[in-house]
C-alpha positions in Angstrom: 0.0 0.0 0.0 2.5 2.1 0.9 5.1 1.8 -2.0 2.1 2.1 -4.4 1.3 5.4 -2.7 4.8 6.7 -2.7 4.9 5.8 -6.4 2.3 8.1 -7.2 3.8 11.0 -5.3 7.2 10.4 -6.4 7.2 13.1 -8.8 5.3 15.7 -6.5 7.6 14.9 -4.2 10.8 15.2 -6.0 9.5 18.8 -7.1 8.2 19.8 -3.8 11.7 18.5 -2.3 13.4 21.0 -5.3 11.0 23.8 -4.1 11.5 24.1 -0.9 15.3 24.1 -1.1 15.5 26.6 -3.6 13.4 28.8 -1.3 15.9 27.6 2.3 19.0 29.0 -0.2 17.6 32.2 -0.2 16.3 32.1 3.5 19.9 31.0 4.4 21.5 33.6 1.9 19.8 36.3 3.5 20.2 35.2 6.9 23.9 34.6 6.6 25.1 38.6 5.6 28.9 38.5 5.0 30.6 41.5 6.6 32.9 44.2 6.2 35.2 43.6 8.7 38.5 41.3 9.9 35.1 38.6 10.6 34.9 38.4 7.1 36.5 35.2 6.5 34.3 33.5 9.3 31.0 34.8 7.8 32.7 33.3 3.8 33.6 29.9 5.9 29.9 30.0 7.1 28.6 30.6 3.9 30.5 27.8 2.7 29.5 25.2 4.9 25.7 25.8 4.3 25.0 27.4 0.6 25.0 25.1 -2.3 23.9 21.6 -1.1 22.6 18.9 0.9 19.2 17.5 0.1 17.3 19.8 3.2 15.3 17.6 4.3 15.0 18.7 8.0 14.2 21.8 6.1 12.0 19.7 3.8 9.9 18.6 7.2 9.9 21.6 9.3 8.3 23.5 5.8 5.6 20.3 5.3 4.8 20.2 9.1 4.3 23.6 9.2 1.9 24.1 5.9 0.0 21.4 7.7 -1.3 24.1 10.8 -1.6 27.2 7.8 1.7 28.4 9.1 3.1 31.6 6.9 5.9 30.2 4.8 8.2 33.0 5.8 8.1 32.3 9.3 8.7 28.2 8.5 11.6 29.3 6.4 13.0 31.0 9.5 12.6 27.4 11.5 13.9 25.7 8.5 17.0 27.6 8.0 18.1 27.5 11.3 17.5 24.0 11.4 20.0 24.0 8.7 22.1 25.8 10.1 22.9 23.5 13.1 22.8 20.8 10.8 25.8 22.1 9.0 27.7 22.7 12.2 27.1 19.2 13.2 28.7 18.5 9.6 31.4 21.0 9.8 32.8 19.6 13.3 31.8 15.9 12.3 35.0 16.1 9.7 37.5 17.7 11.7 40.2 15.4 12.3 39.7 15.3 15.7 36.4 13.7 15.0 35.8 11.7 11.6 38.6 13.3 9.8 37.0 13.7 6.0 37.8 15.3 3.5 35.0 15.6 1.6 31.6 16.8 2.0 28.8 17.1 0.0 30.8 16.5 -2.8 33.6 19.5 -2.1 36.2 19.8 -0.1 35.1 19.7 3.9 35.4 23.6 5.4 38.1 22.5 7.9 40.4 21.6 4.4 39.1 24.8 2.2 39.7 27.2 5.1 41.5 25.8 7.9 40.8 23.9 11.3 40.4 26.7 13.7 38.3 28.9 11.6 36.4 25.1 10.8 35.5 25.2 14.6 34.2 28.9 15.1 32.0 28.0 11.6 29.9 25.4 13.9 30.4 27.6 16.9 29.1 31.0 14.7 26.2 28.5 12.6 24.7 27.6 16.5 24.9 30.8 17.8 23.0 32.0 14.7 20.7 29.7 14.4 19.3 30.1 18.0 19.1 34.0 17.0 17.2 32.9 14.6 14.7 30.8 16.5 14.3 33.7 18.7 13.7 36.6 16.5 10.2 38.0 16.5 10.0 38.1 12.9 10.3 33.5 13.5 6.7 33.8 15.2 5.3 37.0 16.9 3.9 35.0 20.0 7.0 34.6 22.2 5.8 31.6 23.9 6.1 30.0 20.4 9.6 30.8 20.5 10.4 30.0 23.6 9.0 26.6 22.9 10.8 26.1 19.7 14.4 27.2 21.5 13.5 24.8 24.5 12.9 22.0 21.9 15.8 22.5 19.6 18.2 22.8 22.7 17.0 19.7 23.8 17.2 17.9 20.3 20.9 19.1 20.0 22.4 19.2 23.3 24.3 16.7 25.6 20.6 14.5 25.3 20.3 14.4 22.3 22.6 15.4 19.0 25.7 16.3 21.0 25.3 13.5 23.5 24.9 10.7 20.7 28.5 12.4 18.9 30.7 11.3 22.2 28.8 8.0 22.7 29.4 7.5 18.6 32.7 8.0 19.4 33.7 6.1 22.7 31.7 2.9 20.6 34.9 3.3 17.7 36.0 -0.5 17.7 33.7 -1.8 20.3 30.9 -4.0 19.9 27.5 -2.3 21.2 24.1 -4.2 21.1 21.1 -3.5 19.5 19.6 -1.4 21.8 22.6 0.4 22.2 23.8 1.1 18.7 19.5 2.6 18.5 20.0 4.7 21.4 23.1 6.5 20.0 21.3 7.0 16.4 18.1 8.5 18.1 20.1 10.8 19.8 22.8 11.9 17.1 20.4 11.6 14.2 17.0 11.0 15.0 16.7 14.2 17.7 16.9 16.7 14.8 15.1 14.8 12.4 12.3 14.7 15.3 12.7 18.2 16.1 12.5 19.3 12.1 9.0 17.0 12.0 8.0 18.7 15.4 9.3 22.2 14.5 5.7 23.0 12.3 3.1 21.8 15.2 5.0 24.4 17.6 5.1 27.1 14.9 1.4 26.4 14.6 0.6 26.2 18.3 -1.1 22.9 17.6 -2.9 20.7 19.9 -0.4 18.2 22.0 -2.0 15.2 20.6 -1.2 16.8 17.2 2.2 17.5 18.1 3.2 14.0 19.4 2.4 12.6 16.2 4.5 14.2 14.5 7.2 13.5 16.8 6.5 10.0 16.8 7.0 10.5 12.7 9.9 12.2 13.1 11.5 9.6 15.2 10.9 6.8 13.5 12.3 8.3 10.2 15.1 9.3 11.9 16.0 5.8 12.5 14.8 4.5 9.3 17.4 7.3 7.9 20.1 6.5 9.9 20.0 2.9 8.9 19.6 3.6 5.1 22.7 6.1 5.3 24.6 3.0 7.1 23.6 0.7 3.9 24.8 4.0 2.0 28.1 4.0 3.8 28.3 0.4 2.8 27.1 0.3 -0.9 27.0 3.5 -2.3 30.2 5.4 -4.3 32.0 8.5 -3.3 30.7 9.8 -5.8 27.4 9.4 -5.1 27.3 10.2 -1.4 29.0 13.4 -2.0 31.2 12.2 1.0 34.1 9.5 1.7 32.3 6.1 1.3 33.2 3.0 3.5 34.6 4.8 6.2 32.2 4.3 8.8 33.1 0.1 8.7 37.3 1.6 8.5 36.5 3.2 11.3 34.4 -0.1 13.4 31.6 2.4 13.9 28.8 0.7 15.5 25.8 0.3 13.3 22.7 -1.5 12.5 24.1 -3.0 9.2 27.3 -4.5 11.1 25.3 -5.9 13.4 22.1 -7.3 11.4 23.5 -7.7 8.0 22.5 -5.5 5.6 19.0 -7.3 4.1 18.1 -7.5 8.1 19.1 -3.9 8.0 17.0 -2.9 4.9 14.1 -4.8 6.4 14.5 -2.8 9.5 14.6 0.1 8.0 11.5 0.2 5.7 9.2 -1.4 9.0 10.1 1.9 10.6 9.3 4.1 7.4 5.6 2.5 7.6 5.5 2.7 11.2 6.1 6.5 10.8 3.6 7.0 8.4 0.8 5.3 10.6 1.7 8.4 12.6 0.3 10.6 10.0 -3.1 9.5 10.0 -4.8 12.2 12.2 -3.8 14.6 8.8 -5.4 12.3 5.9 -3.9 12.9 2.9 -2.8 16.1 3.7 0.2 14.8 4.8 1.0 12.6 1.7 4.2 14.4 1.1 5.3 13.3 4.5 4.8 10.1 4.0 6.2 9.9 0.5 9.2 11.1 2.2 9.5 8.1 4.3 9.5 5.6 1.8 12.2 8.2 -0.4 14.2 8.2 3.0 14.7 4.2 2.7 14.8 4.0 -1.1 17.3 6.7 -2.1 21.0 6.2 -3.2 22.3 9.4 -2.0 
């Protein structure tokens, strides 16, 4: 039922998913002024890490979720770009050497190796500074209990309890052999937490009933984790060229994943059971939310 669905909206989807990152550029364009000054080179390094790439599709879910509750475009942009923004910082400070160590991301050179290290670490410390501005601005939402909401949610989703958190566990896992349970835990918190905040981001925008809200953080966590195992089948399968980032380095590097552990056809299986347990989530929208769940089958069946 579900593939047949997604078939159908495969199109609409892959134009909607164009759309709406053509219209995050120019948010993030906008939002990202380069300056005058001796800061100059951190604003072009910021720039650099988020302009031009990626496939936005936290952006992608905080614009659906929000169009959902009639919420004005503009203000979702806002969300959406700072979602993006923190995104790239992760991304930015997931390649320095002291972390990952790649070269390559998003199919150029990674901002630690086009600028340099240092200036690499005050891009994700500028991009999370910003993005909270961002979040906080009246001209996000005019109620300020809707922005206090969405900065005590985002914190949460990125902090040591969720994105940041999952990084040092990811990384004190290098070479050991984690369970099941485990290796899910970590990918909730280093993946799935933004993925659940960008799918939560338009119920709080819209000041939407609780009941409404959950469900769409239920969505967003289950396609956090169906994404996180289709990017380790990625990392397993897939070219440089086509991930736009250094293939096969996760399994170098004894990363603990689902695929390692369950063999990827287990793995695959795993994750296209949580795709369609994240679009049972959906049902209190009806078919207004088709795009949404289009997306989680695209989220499993995509080879970038």
């Amino acid at each position: 039922m579900m593939a047949a669905e997604t078939a159908l909206a495969a199109p609409e989807l892959k134009q909607a998913l164009a759309e709406t990152a053509g219209t995050i550029e120019a948010a993030l364009d906008a939002l990202l002024v380069e300056s005058e000054g001796p800061e100059a080179r951190l604003d072009q390094a910021m720039r650099y890490a988020v302009l031009g790439g990626g496939k936005r599709l936290r952006a992608f879910l905080v614009m659906q979720s929000a169009a959902l509750f009639a919420v004005n475009p503009t203000c979702a942009a806002r969300a959406a770009a700072a979602v993006e923004m923190l995104h790239a910082y992760s991304l930015v400070h997931d390649d320095l050497p002291a972390m990952d160590n790649d070269d390559l991301r998003r199919g150029k050179p990674s901002t630690h190796r086009a600028f340099d290290e240092a200036t690499a670490i005050l891009v994700g410390d500028g991009l999370q500074a910003r993005a909270f501005e961002v979040l906080a601005d009246p001209d996000t939402h005019a109620d300020p209990q809707a922005r206090a909401d969405l900065v005590l949610a985002f914190a949460a989703a990125v902090g040591p309890r969720g994105m940041v958190g999952g990084q040092m566990i990811d990384m004190l896992a290098e070479g050991k052999a984690l369970t099941a349970p485990e290796v899910t835990r970590l990918q909730a918190m280093k993946t799935g937490r933004l993925i659940q905040f960008s799918a939560e981001a338009g119920a709080i925008l819209g000041r939407a009933p609780p009941e409404l809200r959950q469900a769409l953080a239920r969505f967003g966590r289950e396609l956090g984790a169906a994404f996180q195992i289709a990017d380790d089948l990625l990392d397993t399968e897939a070219s440089t060229e086509q991930m736009g980032k250094t293939a096969g380095k996760d399994r170098e590097a004894g990363k603990a994943t689902l695929v390692a552990i369950l063999g990827p056809e287990r793995a695959r299986a795993q994750a296209e059971l949580l795709a369609e347990q994240a679009a049972v989530h959906l049902e209190p929208f009806a078919e207004r939310a088709d795009l949404l769940r289009a997306l989680a089958r695209f989220v499993v069946e995509r080879n970038a």
